[in-house]
C-alpha positions as CSV (number, residue, x, y, z in Angstrom):
1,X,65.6,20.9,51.0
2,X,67.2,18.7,53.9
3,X,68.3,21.9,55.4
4,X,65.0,23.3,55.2
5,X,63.5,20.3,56.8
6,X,67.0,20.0,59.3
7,X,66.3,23.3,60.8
8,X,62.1,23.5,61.2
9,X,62.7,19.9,63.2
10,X,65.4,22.6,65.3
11,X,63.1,25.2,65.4
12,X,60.2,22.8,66.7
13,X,63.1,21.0,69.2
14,X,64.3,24.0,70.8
15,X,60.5,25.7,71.0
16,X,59.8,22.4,73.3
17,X,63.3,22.8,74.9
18,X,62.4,26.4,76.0
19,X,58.8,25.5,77.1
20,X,60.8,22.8,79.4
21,X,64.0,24.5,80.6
22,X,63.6,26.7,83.2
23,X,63.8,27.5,87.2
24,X,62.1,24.1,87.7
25,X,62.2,21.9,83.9
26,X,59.4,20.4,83.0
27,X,59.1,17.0,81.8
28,X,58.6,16.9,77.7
29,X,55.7,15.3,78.0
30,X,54.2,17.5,80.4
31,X,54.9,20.0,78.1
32,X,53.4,18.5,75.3
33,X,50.4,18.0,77.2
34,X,50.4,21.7,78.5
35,X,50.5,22.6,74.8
36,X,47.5,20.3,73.6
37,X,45.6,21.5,76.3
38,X,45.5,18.7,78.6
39,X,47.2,16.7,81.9
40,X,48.0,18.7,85.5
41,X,46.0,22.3,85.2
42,X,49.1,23.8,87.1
43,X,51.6,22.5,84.9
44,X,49.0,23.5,82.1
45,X,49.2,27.0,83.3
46,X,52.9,27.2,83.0
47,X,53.5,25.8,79.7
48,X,50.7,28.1,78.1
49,X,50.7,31.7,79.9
50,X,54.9,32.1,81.5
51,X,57.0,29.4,79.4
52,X,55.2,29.5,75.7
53,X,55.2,33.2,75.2
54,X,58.9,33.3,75.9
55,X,60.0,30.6,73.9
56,X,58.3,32.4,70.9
57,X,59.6,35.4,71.5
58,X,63.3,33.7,71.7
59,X,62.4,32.2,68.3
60,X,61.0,35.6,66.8
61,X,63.9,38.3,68.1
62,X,66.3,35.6,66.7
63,X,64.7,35.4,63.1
64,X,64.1,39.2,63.5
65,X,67.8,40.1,63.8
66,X,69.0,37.6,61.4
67,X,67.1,38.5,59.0
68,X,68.3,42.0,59.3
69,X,71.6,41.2,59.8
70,X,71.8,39.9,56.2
71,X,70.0,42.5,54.9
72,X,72.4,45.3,56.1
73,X,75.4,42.9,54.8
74,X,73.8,43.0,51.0
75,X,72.6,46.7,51.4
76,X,76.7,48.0,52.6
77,X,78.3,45.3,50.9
78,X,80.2,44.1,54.0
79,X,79.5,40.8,55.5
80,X,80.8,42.6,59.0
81,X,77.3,44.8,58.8
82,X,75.0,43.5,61.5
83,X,72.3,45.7,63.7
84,X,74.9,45.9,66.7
85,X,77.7,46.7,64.6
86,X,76.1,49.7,62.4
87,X,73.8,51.0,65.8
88,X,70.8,50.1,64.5
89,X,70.1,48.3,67.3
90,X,71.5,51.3,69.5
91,X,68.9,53.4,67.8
92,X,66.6,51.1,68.0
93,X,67.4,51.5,71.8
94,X,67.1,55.2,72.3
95,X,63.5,55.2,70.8
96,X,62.6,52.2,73.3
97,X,64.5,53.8,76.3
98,X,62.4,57.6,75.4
99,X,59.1,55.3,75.6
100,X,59.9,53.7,78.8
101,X,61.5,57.0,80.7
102,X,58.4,59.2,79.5
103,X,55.9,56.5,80.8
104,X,54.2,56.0,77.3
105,X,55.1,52.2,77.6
106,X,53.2,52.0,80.3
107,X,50.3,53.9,78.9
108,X,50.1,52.7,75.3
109,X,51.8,49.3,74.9
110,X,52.2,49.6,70.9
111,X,54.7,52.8,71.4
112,X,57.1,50.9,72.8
113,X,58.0,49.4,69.1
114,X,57.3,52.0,67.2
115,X,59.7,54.6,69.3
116,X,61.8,51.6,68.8
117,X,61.7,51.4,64.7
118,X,61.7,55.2,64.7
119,X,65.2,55.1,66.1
120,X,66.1,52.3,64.0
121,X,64.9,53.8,60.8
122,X,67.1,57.0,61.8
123,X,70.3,55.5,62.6
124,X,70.0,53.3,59.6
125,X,69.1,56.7,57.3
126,X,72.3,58.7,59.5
127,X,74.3,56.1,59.2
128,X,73.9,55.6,55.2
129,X,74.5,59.3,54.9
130,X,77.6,59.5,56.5
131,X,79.0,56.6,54.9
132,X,78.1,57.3,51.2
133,X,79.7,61.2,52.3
134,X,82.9,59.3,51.8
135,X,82.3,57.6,48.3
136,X,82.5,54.1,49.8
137,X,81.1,52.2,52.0
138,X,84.3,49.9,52.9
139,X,85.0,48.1,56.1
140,X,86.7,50.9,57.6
141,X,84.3,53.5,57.2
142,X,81.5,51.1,57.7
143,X,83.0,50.3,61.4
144,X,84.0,54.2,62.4
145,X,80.5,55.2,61.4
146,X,78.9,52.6,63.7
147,X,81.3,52.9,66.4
148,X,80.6,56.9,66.2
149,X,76.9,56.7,66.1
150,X,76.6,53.6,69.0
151,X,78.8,56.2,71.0
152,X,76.7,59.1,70.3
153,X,73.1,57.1,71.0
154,X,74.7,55.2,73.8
155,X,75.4,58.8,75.3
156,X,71.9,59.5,75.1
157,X,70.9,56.0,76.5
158,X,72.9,57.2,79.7
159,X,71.6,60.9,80.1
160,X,68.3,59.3,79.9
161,X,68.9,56.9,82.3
162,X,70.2,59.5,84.7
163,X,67.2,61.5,83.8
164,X,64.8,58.5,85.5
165,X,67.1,57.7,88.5
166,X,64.7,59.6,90.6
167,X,62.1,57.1,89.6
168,X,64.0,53.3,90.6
169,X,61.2,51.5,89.2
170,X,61.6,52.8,85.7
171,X,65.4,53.0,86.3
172,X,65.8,49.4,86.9
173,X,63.4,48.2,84.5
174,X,65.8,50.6,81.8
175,X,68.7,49.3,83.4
176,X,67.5,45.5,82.9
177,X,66.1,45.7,79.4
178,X,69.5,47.5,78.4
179,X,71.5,43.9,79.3
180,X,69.0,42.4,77.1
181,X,67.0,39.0,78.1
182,X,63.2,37.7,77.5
183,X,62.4,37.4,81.5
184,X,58.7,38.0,82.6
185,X,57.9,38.6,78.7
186,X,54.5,37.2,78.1
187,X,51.5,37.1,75.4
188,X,51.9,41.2,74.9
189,X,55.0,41.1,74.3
190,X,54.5,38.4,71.6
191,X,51.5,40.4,69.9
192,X,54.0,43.6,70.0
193,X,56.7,41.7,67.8
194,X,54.2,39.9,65.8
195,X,53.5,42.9,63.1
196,X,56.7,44.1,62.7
197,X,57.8,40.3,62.2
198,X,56.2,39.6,59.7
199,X,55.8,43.1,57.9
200,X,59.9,42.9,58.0
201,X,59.7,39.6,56.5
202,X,57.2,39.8,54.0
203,X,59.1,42.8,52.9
204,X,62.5,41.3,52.8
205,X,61.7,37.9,51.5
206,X,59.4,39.7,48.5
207,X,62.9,41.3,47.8
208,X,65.5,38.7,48.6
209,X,66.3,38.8,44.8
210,X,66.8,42.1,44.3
211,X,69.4,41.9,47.0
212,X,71.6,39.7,44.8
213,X,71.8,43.1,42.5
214,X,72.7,45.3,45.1
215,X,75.7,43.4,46.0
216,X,77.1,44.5,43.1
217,X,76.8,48.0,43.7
218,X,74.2,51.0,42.7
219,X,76.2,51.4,39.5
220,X,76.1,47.6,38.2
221,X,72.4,47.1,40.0
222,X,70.8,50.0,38.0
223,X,72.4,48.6,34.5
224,X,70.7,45.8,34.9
225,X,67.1,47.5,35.2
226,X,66.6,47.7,39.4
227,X,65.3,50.8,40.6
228,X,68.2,51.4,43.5
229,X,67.0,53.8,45.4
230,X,63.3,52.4,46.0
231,X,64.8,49.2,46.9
232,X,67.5,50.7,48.9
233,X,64.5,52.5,51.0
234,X,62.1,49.4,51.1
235,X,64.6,47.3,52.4
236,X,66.2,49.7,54.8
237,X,62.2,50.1,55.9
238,X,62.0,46.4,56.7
239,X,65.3,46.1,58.4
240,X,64.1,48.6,60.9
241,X,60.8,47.3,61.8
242,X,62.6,43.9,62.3
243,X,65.4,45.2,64.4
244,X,62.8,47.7,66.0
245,X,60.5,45.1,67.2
246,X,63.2,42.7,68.3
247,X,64.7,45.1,70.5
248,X,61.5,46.7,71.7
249,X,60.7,43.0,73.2
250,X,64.0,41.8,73.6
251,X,66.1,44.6,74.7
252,X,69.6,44.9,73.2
253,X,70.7,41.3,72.1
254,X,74.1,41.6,70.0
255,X,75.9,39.6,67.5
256,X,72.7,37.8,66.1
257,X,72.7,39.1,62.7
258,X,76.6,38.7,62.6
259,X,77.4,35.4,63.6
260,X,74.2,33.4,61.8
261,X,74.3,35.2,58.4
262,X,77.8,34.5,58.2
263,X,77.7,30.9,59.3
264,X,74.7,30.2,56.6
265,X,76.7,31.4,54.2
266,X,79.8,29.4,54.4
267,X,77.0,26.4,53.9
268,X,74.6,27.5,51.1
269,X,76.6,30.6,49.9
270,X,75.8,33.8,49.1
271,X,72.7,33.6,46.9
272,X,70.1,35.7,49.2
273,X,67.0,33.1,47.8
274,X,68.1,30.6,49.9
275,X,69.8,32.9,52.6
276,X,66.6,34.6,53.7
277,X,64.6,32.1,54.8
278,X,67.3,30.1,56.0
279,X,68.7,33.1,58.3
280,X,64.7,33.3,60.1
281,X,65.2,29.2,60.6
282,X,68.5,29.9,61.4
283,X,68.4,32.9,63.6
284,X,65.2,31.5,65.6
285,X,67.4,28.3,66.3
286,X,70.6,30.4,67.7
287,X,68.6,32.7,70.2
288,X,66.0,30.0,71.5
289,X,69.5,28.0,72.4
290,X,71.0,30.7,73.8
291,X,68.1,31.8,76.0
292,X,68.0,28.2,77.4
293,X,71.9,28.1,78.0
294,X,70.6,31.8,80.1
295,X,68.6,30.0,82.3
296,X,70.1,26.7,82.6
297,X,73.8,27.6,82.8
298,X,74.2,29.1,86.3
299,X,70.6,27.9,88.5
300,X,69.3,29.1,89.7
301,X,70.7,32.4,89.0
302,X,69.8,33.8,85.4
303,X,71.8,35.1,83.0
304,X,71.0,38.2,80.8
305,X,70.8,36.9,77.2
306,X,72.7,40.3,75.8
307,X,75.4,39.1,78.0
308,X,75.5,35.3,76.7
309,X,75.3,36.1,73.2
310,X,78.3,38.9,73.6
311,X,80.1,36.6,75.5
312,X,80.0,34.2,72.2
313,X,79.8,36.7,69.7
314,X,82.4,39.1,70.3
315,X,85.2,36.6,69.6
316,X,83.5,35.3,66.2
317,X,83.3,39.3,65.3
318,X,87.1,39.7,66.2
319,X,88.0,36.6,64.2
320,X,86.0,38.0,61.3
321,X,87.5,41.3,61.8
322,X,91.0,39.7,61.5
323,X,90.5,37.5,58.8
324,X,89.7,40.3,56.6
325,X,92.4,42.2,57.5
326,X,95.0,42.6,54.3
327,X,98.0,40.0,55.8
């Protein structure tokens, strides 16, 4: 319970610290005030309609991809399993990116996350073919399945790009979203990420037992009475629609559902009861830092948030990489 209680004070901390931090910070108490609705109407303005919506959306993507993250680690077995590292996320991509370049995002705001999921929910289903083609779904094959498949979409993500060059409004606002970052995100965005939030959850968490069985494997899972393949499918359905709606908003942000998962479970081990709802807390906590390290490392230039949390969690993946190795 005192981790429970230690990380919604974080979550409430860094929601104030990302209403506060940015080109010009804000006073706490201003921004308390902007929140409640009362002090300077400028100030007001800022807090409530540019700085709030992002700072949610930093706290949502984060518990989005976290929660996913840890999902795809019970589902392959393979605490190196993440939305990055399997292409979910570049899947996830391609449906966003075919949105954008066609002009439907512009047109119809909701098929923006749902091109988004529907790439997500394909990768995840190609990827879990071509893995279980082999018999096993180790570390190896895990990793040369993603690697193929992030190639392959990210080969599409380019010819696509390409294909809007013409057009350097849409091909800069590709190019951008592809780096990944919540900049000039506001109260549509929020309402875009909202569903597939909590559907994802609400799925997950209603299942977060069940995923305890499936680390054992289909074999030892179905002896003990679970219906594999339903689960398998339900929970693959709610990892999409919460790696789907976080990249929709957030454009691809790596590493998330790597480095948090695996960090939560060197403290309250593996037991996914506790896990779940620990990675959203968890997750929400590592983004909404990170953006703020985005905007207040280099002022008053801003860093892409893709590029911050690479720059941090590519070395934790190489280390995890490497400790697994056989010495």
């Amino acid at each position: 319970m005192r981790l429970y209680a230690a990380l919604f004070v974080l979550v409430a901390v860094t929601l104030v610290l990302g209403v506060a931090v940015g080109t010009t910070d804000l006073p706490i108490s201003a921004v308390i005030d902007g929140l409640l609705g009362t002090g300077d109407t400028v100030q007001m303005a800022v807090v409530r309609q540019v700085r709030l919506p992002r700072a949610l959306l930093g706290l949502g993507v984060g518990a989005a991809l976290a929660v996913a993250g840890v999902v795809m680690q019970a589902l392959f077995r393979n605490p190196l399993a993440s939305p990055d590292v399997v292409g979910t996320a570049a899947g996830a991509s391609t449906g966003a990116i075919l949105v954008i370049a066609t002009g439907l995002g512009a047109t119809m705001a909701p098929a923006l996350p749902l091109g988004a999921i529907a790439g997500a929910a394909l990768v995840l289903w190609l990827v879990v073919r071509l893995s279980a083609a082999t018999g096993r779904i180790d570390t190896t094959t895990l990793l040369l399945t993603g690697v193929a498949v992030t190639s392959f979409v990210g080969a599409l993500n380019s010819a696509m790009l390409a294909w809007t060059l013409p057009n350097f409004d849409v091909s800069r606002s590709i190019t951008v979203w592809m780096l990944g970052g919540l900049t000039d995100r506001g109260w549509l965005h929020v309402a875009l990420l909202a569903p597939c939030l909590v559907l994802g959850l609400a799925i997950v968490l209603a299942r977060r037992r069940e995923l305890d069985l499936l680390t054992l494997g289909e074999e030892g899972a179905s002896a003990l009475g679970l219906d594999t393949p339903a689960t398998r499918r339900l929970l693959l359905l709610g990892a999409a629609l919460l790696t789907g709606g976080a990249v929709a908003v957030g454009g691809l942000i790596g590493f998330v559902g790597l480095i948090v998962p695996h960090a939560l479970r060197l403290i309250v081990g593996p037991a996914h009861g506790r896990l779940v709802p620990l990675a959203a807390l968890g997750g929400a906590v590592f983004l909404g830092l990170m953006d703020i390290a985005a905007r207040a490392a280099l002022r008053p230039v801003e860093l892409h948030l893709g590029v911050v949390t690479a720059l941090i969690g590519a070395p934790v993946f190489g280390w995890l990489l490497v400790r697994r190795s056989p010495q």
